[in-house]
N, C-alpha and C positions, 0 to 999 in steps of 0.2 A: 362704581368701578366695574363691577360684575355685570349690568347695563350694557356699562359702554364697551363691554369686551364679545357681548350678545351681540351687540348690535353688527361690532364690526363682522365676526363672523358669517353673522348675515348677507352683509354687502358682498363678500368673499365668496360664497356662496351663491349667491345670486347671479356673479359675475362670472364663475364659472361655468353653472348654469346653462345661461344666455350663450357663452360662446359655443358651449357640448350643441346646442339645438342649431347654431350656426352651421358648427363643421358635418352636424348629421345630416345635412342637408348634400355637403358636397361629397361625393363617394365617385368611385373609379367606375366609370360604367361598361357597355359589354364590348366596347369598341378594341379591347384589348391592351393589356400592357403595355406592349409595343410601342405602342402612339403616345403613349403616358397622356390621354385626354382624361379629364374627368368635367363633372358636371353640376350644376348648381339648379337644381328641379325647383319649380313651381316657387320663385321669390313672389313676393308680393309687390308690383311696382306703383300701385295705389293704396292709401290706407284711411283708415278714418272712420269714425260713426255714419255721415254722411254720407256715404258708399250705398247704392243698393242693393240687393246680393245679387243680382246677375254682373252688378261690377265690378263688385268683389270678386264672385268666379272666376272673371273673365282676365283683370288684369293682374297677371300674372306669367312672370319669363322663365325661361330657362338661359346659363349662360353653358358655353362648351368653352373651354381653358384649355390653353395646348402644354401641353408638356412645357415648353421654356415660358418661366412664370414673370419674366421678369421684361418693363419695356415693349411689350408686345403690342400691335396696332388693333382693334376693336371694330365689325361689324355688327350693328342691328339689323338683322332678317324680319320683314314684316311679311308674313305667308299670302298669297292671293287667295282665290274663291268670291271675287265679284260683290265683295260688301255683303256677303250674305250667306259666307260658309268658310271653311279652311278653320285651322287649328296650328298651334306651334309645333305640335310634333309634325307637319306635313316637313319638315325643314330640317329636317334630323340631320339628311342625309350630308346635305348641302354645309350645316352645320361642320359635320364629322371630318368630310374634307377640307374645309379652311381651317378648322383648327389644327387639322395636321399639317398643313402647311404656315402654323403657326400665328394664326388670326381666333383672335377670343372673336364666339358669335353669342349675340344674345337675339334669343326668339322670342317674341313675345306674344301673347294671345290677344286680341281686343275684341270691343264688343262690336258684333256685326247689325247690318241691317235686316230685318223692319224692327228687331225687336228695340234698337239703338238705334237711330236712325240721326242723318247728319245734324252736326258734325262730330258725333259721339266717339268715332270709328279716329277722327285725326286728332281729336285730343287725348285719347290712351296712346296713340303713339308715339305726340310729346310726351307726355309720363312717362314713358317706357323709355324715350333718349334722356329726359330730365333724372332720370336714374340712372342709365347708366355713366353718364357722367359723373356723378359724384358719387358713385361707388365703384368701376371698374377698378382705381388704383388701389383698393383694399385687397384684390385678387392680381397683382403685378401688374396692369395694365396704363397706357399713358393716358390720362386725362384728354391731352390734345390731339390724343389720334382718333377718336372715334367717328365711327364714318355710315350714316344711314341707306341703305338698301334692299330694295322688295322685288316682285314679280308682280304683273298683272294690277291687281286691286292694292297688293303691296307698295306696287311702284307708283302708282298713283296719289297713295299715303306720303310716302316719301317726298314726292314734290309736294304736295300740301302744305308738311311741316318745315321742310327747307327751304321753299321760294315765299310762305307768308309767315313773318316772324311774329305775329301775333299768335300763334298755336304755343310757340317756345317761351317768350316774353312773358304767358303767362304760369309759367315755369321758373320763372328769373332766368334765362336765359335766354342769349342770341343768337341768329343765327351762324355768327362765327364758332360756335362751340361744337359745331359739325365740322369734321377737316373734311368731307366729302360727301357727294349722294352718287346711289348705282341705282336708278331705277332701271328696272328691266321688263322691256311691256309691258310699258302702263300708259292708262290714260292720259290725254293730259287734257283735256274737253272738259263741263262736267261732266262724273261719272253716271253711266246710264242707269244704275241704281239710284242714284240720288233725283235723276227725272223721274223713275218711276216712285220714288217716295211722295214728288211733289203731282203723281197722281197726270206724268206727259208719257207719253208713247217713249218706248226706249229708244227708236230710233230719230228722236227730235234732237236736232245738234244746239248747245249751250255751250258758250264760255263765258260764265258770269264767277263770282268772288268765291264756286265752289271748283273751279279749272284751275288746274296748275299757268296756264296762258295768262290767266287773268291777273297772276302775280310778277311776271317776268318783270326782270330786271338787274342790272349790273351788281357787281359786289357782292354777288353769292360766291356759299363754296364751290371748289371744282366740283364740276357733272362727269360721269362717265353713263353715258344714256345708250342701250341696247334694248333692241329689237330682234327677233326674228327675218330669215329672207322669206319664207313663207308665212308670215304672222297674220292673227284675224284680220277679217278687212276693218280699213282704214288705221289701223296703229302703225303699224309704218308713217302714214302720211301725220299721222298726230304726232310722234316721235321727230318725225321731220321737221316738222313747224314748228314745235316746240324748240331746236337744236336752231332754227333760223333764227327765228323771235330774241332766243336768248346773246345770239351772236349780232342781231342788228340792237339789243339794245345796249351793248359794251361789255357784253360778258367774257372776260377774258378766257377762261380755261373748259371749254366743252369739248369733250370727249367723245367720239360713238363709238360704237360696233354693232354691225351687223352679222349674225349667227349664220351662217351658209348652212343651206340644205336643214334646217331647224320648222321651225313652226311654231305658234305661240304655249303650247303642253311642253314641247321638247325642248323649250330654253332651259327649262330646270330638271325637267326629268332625265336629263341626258350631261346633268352635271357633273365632272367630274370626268367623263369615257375620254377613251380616248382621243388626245388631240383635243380638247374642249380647252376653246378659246376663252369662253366665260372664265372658269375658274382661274385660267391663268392673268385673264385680265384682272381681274378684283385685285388677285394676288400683286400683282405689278401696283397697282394705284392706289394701295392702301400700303404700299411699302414694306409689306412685311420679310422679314427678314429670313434668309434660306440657312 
């Protein structure tokens, strides 16, 4: 009897525990009252023995939760840096103002190239949507609404894990479990990192099974695909062909915009100023409510 009264205490215990290390987790950060934002630092979206520690380190999100906790629509931010640099905090910002406009963002970190080298980089970023999906709704969020989007190396991510459903499948999920992708200047060629991993000149043009082109096909989520009017050379014309491609192979709902007077730094560094069509766009196609 005295056992089994140990024990339960235990369990009691433990269980409160577990939830104290949860909630210390989420705290009001410096964004202000005001915004009622707070923040979910450093989850773990990979776990296991198995793990090496650079990818332990590495996977690893942040979510930003807007004030109305309830029913609210869900982006994953994958940060650019060319497969070979960037961090989730570069996405703060980006972060701060969708949540206040009422969109949960979750940033996540993955491992970059050479030290990860493909396709190391689009399978943390399944993980990172394979989680947030079957956790968002423990933080008020819709299961169905969450919606992938990146910049740059970001966005290139993003079509990887949305147009080839074996990154997510091997998640148990599919690619319907996306209600949308926003890639935002990104590749869609292989990426020039990934030739130079396999040791070709950066400027040698591929679209083999590492190109988002080489997955095109009907029955995807909606796309809302954005560029730069001044973007590096040739992303525009990637962006273009990719936005043909997708429409000659029956893809129903393709999206663009093109950023006036922008440039491939200034699609996101200029997120939020005034008159920025980006933000409003997201805002508009991921439904989020005003």
């Amino acid at each position: 009897m005295i056992l089994s009264s140990l024990r339960g205490c235990m369990r009691r215990w433990m269980a409160v525990a577990v939830i104290g290390a949860v909630h210390a987790l989420v705290s009001t950060n410096a964004f202000g009252d005001q915004a009622g934002i707070s923040v979910l630092s450093d989850a773990a979206y990979k776990t296991g023995p198995d793990l090496t520690e650079y990818e332990a380190s590495r996977c690893k999100l942040d979510v930003y939760l807007p004030a109305a906790r309830q029913d609210f629509p869900t982006l994953i931010w994958l940060h650019g840096g060319g497969l070979t640099a960037g961090k989730k905090e570069d996405a703060s910002n980006i972060a701060r103002l969708l949540a206040e406009r009422g969109v949960a963002v979750v940033v996540p970190n993955y491992r970059l190239s050479a030290k990860a080298p493909y396709p190391a980089y689009i399978d943390d970023s399944a993980a990172a949507v394979a989680w947030t999906v079957r956790h968002i709704a423990e933080h008020g969020g819709r299961r169905e609404r969450v919606f992938l989007g990146g910049h740059s190396a970001g966005a290139y991510l993003v079509l990887m894990v949305g147009l080839n459903p074996a990154y997510l499948e091997k998640y148990e999920l599919q690619p319907g479990a996306l209600a949308g992708l926003i890639p935002v200047a990104g590749q869609t060629l292989t990426h020039y990192t990934i030739r130079e991993e396999r040791g070709l000149p950066k400027a040698t043009i591929i679209a083999d099974e590492a190109a988002p082109l080489h997955h095109v096909k009907s029955g995807l989520p909606p796309l809302l695909v954005v560029w730069a009017e001044h973007d590096m050379e040739m992303r525009a014309e990637e962006n273009l062909l990719l936005v043909s491609a997708l429409k000659a192979a029956g893809q129903k709902d393709v999206r663009t915009l093109v950023l006036p007077n922008r440039h491939h730094g200034t699609t996101v560094s200029e997120f939020g100023e005034s008159d920025d069509q980006l933000l409003e766009a997201i805002v508009t196609f991921v439904g989020a409510k005003r």
